[in-house]
C-alpha positions in Angstrom: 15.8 -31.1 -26.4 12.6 -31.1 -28.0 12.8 -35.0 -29.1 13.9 -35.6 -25.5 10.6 -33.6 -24.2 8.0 -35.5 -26.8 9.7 -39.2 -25.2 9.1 -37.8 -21.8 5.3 -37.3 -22.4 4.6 -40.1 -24.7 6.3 -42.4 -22.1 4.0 -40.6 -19.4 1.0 -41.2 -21.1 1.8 -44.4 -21.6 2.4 -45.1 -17.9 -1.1 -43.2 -17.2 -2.6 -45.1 -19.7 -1.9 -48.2 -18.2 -2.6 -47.0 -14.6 -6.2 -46.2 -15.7 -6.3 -49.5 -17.8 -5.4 -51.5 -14.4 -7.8 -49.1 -12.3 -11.0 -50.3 -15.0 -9.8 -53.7 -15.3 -9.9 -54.2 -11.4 -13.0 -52.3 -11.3 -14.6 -54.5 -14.2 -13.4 -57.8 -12.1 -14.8 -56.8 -8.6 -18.3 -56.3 -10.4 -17.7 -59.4 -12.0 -17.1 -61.5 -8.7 -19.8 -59.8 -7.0 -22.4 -60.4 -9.9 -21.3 -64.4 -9.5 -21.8 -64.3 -5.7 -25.0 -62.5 -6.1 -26.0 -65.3 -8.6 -24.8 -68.0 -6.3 -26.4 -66.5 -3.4 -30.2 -66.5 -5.4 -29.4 -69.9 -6.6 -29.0 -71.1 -3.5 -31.2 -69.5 -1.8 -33.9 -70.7 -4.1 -32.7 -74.4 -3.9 -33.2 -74.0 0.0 -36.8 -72.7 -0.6 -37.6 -75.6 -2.6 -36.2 -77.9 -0.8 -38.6 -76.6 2.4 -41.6 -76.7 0.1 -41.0 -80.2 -1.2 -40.3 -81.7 2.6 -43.7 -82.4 3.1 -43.9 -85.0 0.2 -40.6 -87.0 1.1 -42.8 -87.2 5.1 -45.5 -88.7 3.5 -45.4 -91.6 5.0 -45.8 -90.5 8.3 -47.9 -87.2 8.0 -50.5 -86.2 5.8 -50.9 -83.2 4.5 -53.8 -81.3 5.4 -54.5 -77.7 2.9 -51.8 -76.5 0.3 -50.5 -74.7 3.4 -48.7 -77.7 4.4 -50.1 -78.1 7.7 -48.8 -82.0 9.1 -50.8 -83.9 10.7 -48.9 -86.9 12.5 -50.1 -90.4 11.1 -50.6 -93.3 13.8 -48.5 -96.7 12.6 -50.1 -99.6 12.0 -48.8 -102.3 14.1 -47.3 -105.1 12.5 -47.9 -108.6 13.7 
């Protein structure tokens, strides 16, 4: 009986151990995906950014740029003969 009663709870632990194990492990792996979407997002976000501040220059040829402020003022095209 008593043999019997020490299986019982060293299976149940076992089986709570595990619970908890998956519990932490799917805790661990949402802050995980969420920590890579977070990064993705600033990356991202930060690529965007510099690709606003760096319009001006690929526009050259057809604005200048008046003040680090980027104000554009449109260029008139020569006319080619």
């Amino acid at each position: 009986m008593k043999e019997e009663v020490k299986t019982y709870v060293r299976g149940l632990g076992l089986i709570l151990a595990l619970i908890l194990l998956g519990i932490i492990g799917f805790i661990a792996l949402g802050i995980i995906t969420v920590g890579i979407f977070i990064v993705l997002g600033i990356l991202f976000i930060g690529i965007a950014v510099l690709a606003l501040l760096l319009t001006p220059y690929y526009f050259a040829k057809d604005y200048k740029v008046r003040s680090k402020k980027f104000k554009l003022k449109k260029v008139k095209k020569k006319e080619k003969l």
